[in-house]
C-alpha positions in Angstrom: 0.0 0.0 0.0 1.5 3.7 -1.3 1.7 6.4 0.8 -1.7 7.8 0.8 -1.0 11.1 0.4 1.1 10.6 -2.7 -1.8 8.2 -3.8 -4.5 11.2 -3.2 -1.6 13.8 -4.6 -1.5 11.5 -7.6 -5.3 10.5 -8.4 -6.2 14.4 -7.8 -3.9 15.4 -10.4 -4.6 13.4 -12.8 -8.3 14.2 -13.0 -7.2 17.9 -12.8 -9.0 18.0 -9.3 -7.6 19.7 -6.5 -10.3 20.0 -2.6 -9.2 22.1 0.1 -10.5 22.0 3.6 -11.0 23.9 6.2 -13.1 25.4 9.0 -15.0 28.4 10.2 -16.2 29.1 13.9 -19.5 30.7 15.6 -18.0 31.5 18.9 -21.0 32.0 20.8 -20.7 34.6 24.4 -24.1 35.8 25.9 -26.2 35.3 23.3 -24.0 36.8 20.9 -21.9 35.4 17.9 -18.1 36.5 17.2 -17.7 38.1 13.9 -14.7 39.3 11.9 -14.5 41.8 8.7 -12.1 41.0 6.1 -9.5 44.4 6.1 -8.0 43.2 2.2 -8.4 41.5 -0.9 -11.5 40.4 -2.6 -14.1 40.2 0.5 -12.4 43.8 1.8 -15.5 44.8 4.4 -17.5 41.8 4.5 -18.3 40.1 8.0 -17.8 36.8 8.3 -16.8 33.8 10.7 -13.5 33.3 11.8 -11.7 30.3 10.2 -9.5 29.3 7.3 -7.7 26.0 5.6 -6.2 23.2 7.8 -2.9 22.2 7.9 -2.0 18.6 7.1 -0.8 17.8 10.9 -4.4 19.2 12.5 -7.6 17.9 13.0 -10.6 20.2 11.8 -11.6 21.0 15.2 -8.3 22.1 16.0 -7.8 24.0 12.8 -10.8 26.3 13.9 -9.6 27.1 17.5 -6.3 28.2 15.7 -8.1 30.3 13.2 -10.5 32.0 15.9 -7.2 32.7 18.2 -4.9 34.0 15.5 -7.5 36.3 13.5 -9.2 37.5 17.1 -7.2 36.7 20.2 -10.3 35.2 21.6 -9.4 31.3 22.9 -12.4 29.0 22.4 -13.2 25.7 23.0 -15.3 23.6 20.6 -19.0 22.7 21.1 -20.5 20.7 18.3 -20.5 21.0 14.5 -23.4 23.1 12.9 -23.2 22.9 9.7 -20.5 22.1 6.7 -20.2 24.2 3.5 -19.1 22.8 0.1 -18.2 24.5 -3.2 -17.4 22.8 -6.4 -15.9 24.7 -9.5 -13.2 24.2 -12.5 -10.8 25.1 -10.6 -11.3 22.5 -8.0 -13.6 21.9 -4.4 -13.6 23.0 -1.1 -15.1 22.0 2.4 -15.8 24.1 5.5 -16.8 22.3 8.7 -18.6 24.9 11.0 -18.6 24.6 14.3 -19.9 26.5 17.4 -17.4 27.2 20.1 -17.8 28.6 23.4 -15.3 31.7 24.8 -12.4 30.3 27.1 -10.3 33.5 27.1 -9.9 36.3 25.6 -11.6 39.8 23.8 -12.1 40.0 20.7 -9.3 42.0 19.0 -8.6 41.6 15.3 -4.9 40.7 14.3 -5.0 43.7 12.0 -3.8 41.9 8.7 -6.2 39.5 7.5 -9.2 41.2 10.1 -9.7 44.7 10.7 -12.6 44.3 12.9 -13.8 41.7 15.3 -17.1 41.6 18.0 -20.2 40.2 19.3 -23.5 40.3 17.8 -26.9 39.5 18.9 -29.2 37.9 16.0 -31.4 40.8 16.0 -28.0 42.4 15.2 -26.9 39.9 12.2 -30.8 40.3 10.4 -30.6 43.5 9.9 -27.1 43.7 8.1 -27.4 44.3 4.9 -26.5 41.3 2.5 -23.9 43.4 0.9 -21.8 43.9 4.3 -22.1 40.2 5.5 -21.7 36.8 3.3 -24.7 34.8 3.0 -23.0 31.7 5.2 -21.9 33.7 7.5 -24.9 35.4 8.6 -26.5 31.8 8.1 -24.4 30.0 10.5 -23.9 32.6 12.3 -27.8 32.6 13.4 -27.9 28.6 13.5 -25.3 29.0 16.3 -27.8 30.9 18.2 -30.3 28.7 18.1 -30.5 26.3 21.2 -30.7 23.3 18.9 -27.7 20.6 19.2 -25.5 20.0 16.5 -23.3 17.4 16.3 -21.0 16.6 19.3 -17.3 15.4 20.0 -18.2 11.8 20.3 -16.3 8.4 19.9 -12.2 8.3 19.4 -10.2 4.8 17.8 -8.9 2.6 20.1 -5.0 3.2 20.0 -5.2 6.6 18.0 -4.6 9.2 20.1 -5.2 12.5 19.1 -5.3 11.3 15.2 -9.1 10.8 15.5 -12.2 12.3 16.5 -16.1 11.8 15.5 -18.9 14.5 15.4 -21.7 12.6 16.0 -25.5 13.2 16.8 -26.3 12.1 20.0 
């Protein structure tokens, strides 16, 4: 049996297919839902969730709590998965896991590079943005988190794998 990264590296390009992954957090404190806005590039002023693309020695779930801390200072811990985003074009696919996170530490302060804002807002809040300032998922997910229904949780680990493996499941 090959490598199976080489084996993925391999089948992907030669079907000219390329998926990334990654994750996006609602951080959820009082009632209220962590937001960033984008201070560059393409989404420049749009609110969003925290997140971005794993790195190959992370799990999803610890990909998000890095994202949250590193574009807003706040440390969170995560509480189930609400949701998962895909996208499928030419140039290849993408996966976001969302999950909702509870506050461990921290105010929200953007890092000032890739975020130029970053607070709290109450649903009430998030409906009445305009769909120009916020993206469509975000405000989405971001109202899903507020919802007191449960996702799915951290559940079941392999026998033997240590930190390699974790489940979401519904329970």
């Amino acid at each position: 049996m090959g490598d199976p990264i080489e084996d993925y590296d391999r089948i992907a390009s030669s079907k000219g297919n390329r998926w990334l992954v990654g994750a996006a957090g609602a951080v959820v404190n009082a009632g209220r839902v962590l937001l960033i806005r984008y201070g560059h590039g393409k989404r420049k002023g749009l609110w969003s969730l925290p997140g971005g693309y794993a790195v190959p020695w992370e799990r999803l779930d610890q990909t998000v709590v890095r994202e949250i801390q590193e574009e807003t200072g706040v440390r969170a811990e995560v509480v189930d998965v609400i949701g998962i985003r895909t996208r499928c074009t030419e140039r290849g696919g993408g996966v976001f896991v969302l999950f909702r996170l509870k506050p461990l530490l921290g105010e929200p302060n953007p890092d000032g590079t890739e975020v130029d804002r970053a607070k709290y807002f109450s649903a009430d809040q998030i409906q009445a943005m305009p769909h120009d300032e916020i993206l469509t998922i975000a405000r989405n997910a971001g109202l899903a988190a507020l919802n007191h229904r449960r996702g799915l949780t951290p559940g079941d680990r392999a026998p033997g794998s240590g930190d390699a493996y974790r489940a979401f499941l519904l329970m």
